[in-house]
C-alpha positions as a Python dict, from the first residue, in 0.01 Angstrom:
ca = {
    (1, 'X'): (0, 0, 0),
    (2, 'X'): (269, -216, 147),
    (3, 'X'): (575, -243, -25),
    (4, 'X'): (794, -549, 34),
    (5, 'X'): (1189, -491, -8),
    (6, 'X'): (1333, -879, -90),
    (7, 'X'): (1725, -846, 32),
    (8, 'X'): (1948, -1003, -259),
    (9, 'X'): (2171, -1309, -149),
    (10, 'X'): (2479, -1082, -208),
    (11, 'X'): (2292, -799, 52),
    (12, 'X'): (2270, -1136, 267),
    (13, 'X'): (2640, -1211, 230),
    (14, 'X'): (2756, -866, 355),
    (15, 'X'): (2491, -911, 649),
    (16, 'X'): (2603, -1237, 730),
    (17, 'X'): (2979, -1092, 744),
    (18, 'X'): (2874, -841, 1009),
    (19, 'X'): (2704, -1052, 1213),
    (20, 'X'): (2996, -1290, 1234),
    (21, 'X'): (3214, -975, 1286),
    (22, 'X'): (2981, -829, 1574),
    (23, 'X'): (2993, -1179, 1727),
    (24, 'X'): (3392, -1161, 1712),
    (25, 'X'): (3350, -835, 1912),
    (26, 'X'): (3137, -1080, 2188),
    (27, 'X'): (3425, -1326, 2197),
    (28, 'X'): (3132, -1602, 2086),
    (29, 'X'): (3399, -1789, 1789),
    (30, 'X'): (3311, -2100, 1630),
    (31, 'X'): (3629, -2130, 1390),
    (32, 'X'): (3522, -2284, 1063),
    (33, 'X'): (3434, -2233, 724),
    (34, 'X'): (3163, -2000, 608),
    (35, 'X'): (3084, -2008, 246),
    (36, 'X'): (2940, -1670, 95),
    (37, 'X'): (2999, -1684, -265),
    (38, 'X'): (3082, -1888, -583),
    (39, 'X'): (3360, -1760, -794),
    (40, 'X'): (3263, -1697, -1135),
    (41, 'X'): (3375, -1884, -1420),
    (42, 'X'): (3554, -1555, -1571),
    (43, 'X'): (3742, -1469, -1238),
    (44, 'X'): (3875, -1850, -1171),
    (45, 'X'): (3985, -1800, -1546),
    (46, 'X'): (4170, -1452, -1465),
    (47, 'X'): (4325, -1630, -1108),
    (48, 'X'): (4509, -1877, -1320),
    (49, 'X'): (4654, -1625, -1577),
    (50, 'X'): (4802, -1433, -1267),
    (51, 'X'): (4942, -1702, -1111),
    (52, 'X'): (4993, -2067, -1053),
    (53, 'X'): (4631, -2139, -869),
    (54, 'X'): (4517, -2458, -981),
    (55, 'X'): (4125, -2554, -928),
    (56, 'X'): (4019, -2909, -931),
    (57, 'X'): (3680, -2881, -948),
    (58, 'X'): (3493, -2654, -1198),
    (59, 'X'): (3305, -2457, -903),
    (60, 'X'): (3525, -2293, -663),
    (61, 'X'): (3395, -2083, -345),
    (62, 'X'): (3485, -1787, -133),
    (63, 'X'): (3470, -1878, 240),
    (64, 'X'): (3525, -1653, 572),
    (65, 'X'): (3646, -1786, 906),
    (66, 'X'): (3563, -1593, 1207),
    (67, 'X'): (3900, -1679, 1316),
    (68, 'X'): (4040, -1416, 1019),
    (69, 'X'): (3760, -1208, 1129),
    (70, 'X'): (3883, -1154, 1494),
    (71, 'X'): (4253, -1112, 1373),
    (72, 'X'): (4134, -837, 1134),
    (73, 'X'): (3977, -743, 1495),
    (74, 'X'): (4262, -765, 1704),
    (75, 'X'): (4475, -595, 1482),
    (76, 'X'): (4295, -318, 1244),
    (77, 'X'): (4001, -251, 1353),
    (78, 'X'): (3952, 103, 1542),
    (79, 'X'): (4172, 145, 1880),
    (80, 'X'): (4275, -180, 1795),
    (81, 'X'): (4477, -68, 1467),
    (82, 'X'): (4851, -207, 1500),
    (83, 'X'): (4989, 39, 1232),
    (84, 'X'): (4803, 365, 1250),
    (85, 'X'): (5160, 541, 1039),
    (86, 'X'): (5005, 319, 737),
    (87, 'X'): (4660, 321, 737),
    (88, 'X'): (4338, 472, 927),
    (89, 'X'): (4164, 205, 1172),
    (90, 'X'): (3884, 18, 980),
    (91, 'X'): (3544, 19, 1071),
    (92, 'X'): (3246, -137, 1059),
    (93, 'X'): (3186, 40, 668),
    (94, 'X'): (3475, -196, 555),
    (95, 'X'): (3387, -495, 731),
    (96, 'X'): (3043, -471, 558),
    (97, 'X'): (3225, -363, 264),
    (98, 'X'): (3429, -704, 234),
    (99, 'X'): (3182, -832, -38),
    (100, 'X'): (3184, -540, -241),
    (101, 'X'): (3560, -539, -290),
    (102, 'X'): (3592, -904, -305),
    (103, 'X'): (3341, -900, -596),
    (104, 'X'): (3469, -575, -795),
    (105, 'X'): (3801, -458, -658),
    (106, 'X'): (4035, -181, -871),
    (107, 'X'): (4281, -421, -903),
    (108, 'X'): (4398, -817, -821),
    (109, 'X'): (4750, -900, -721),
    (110, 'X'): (4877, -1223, -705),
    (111, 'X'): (5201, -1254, -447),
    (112, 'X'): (5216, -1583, -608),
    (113, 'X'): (5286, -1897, -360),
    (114, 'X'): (5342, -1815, 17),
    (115, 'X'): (5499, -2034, 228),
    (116, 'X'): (5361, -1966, 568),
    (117, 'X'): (5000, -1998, 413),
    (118, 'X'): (5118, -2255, 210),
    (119, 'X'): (4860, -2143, -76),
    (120, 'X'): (4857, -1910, -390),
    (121, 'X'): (4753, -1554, -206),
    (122, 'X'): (4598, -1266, -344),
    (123, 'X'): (4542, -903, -262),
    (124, 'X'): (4184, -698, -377),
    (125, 'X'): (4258, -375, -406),
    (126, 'X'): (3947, -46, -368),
    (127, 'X'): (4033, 287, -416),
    (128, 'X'): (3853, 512, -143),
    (129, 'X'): (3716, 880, -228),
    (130, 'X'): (4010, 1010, 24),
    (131, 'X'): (4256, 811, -202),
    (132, 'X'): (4321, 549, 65),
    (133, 'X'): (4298, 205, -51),
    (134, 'X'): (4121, -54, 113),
    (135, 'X'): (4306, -412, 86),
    (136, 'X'): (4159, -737, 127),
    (137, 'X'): (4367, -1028, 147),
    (138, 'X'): (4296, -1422, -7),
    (139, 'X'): (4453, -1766, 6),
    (140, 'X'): (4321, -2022, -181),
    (141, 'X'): (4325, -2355, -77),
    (142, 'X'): (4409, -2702, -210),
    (143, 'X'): (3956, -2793, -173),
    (144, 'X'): (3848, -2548, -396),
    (145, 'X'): (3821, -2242, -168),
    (146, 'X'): (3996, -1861, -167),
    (147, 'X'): (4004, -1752, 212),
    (148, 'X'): (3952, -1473, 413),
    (149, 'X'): (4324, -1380, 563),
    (150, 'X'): (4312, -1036, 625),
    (151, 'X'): (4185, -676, 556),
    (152, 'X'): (4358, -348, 651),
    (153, 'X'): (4349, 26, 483),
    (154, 'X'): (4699, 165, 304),
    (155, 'X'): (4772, 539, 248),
    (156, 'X'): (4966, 430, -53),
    (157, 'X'): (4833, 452, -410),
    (158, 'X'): (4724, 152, -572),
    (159, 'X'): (5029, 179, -803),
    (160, 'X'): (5301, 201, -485),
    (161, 'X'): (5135, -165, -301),
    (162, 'X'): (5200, -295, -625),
    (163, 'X'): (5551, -186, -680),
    (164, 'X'): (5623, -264, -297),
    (165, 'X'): (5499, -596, -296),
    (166, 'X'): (5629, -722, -580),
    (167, 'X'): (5962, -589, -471),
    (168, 'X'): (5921, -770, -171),
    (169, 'X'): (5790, -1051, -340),
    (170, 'X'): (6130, -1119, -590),
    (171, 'X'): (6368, -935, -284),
    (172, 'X'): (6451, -678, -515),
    (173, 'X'): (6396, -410, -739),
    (174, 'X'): (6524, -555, -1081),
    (175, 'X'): (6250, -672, -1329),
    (176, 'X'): (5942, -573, -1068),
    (177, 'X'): (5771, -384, -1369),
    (178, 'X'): (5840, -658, -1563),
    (179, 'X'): (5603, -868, -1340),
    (180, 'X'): (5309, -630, -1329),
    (181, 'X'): (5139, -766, -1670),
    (182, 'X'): (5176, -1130, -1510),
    (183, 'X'): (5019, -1058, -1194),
    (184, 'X'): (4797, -803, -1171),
    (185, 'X'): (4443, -783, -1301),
    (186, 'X'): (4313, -436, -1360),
    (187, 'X'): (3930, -457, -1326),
    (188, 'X'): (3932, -93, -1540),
    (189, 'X'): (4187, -160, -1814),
    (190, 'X'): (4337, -502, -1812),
    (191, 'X'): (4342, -689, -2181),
    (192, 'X'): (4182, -1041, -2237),
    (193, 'X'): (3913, -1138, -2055),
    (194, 'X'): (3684, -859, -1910),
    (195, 'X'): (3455, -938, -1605),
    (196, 'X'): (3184, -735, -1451),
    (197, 'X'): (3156, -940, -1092),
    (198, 'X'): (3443, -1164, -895),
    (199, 'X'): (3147, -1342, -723),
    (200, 'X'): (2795, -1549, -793),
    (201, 'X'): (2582, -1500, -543),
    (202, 'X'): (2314, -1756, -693),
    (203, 'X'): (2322, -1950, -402),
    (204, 'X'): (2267, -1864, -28),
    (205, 'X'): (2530, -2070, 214),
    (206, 'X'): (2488, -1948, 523),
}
């Protein structure tokens, strides 16, 4: 008896991922767009109660650019980690991971509009069983797309990126808890709308 295993598009997505990722470690770039995902109805609703995103079509995708990929590379990944005080290396069980905590992080953060990626950006946060968090951060740009920027591990709780980037975010500590209901989406406790997944994998792109 032969039993026949069918991959789902989302296992596709993460494979996809690490085979750009392994072809970053080759030097063999092609810098463009990748689309993996849809974002689901329910998450492009929760993106625009965070912050100031503003979609102008009524499908919106997740991409990755290699490019991201070999910064992520060049600056967290193994011997390559820039800031080993702050985080362990990653490895290749977070680069596969990227779906996963794109489509059901702990917790969303928007750091609202920055200026040097001229877009709204985002951070997805993952709690790890050695209570390390795993951060993945988004742009989202003016066609309809959040982007890949960068991924890196934090030995801070959850609770402390929050507080530190949205102190870093207003340049100051006055009214930061104030923010917290505005821009952060708790996948575990948050009121209003509720979501299961981030991400429809309906379609294959790549």
């Amino acid at each position: 008896m032969i039993i026949v295993l069918m991959k789902t598009l989302k296992d596709k997505a993460k494979n996809f991922i690490m085979n750009l990722f392994n072809k970053v470690k080759r030097s063999e770039i092609v810098a463009k767009d990748y689309l993996i995902a849809t974002l689901t109805p329910d998450a492009m609703e929760v993106l625009k109660n965070i912050s100031a995103i503003q979609f102008r079509y009524e499908i919106a995708y997740v991409a990755i650019n290699p490019s991201e990929l070999k910064h992520i590379f060049d600056r967290h990944y193994l011997e390559n980690e820039k800031a080993t005080h702050q985080g362990n290396p990653l490895t290749d069980v977070e680069i596969e991971a990227i779906v996963d905590i794109l489509d059901k992080p702990d917790k969303l953060i928007s750091l609202g509009y920055i200026k040097k990626h001229q877009a709204e950006t985002y951070l997805f946060l993952k709690k790890r069983e050695d209570n390390t968090t795993v951060i993945v951060e988004i742009f989202g740009s003016k066609n309809n797309k959040l982007r890949l920027k960068t991924m890196y591990n934090s030995i801070k709780s959850d609770d402390k990126i929050i507080e530190d980037e949205l102190k870093s975010l207003l340049n100051t500590s006055d009214n930061a808890s104030g923010l917290l209901a505005q821009r952060v989406y708790d996948f575990n406790s948050s009121s209003g709308t509720k979501i299961q997944h981030f991400l429809d994998f309906t379609k294959y792109f790549s």
